[in-house]
C-alpha positions in Angstrom: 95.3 166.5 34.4 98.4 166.9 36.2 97.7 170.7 38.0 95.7 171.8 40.8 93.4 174.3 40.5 96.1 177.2 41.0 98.3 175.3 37.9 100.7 173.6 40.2 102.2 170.6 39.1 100.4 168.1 41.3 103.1 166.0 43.6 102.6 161.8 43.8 101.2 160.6 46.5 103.4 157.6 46.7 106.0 157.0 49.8 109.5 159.0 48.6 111.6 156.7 49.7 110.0 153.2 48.2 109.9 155.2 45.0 113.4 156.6 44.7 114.0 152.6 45.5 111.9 151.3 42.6 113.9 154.0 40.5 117.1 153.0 41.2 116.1 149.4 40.6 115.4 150.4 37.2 118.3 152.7 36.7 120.6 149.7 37.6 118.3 147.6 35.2 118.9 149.9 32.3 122.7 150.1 33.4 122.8 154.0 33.6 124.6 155.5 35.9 123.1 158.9 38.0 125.2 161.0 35.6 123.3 159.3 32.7 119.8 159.6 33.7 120.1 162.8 34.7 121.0 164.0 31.2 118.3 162.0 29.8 116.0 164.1 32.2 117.7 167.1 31.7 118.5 167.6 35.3 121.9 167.0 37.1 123.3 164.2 39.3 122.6 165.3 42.4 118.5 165.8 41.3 119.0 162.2 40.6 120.3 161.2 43.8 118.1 163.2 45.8 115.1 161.5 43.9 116.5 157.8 44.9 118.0 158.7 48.3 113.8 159.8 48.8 114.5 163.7 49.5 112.7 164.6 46.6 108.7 164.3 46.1 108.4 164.0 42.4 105.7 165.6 40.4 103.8 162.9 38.3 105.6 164.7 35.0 108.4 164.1 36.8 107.2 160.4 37.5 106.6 160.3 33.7 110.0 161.5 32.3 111.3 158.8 34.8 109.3 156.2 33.1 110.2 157.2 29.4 113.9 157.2 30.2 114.4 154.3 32.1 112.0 152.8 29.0 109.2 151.3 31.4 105.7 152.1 32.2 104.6 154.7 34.6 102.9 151.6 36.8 105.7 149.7 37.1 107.7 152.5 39.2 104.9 152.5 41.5 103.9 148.9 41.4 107.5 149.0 42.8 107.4 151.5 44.7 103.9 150.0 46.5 105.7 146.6 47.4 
């Protein structure tokens, strides 16, 4: 389940910055740009941006749509973003 109680999306409890790292290490893996990703997640450049620079806590949908565009699984962004 991904809501609390209330039915809000529940946020990952992972360090911001370490995962916006591990997400830009696969962004640059798949060779797609911001721009890029951020159409494949339906959200705009600067979303994307804020999620790598770390000013964003994701929501584990979020983490999820991540992990289907950038074609890996869910782990490795925080096996990543744990190292």
């Amino acid at each position: 389940m991904n809501e609390d109680k209330d039915n809000t999306p529940r946020r990952a409890t992972i360090n911001p910055t370490s995962l916006g790292q591990a997400i830009r290490s696969r962004r640059l893996d798949a060779q797609l740009n911001q721009r890029e990703l951020g159409a494949l997640l339906d959200r705009d450049r600067s979303a994307v941006c804020r999620l790598e620079a770390g000013q964003s806590n994701p929501t584990w949908s979020m983490i999820n749509r991540l992990a289907i565009a950038l074609e890996c699984p869910v782990d490795d962004l925080v096996v990543l973003a744990r190292m």
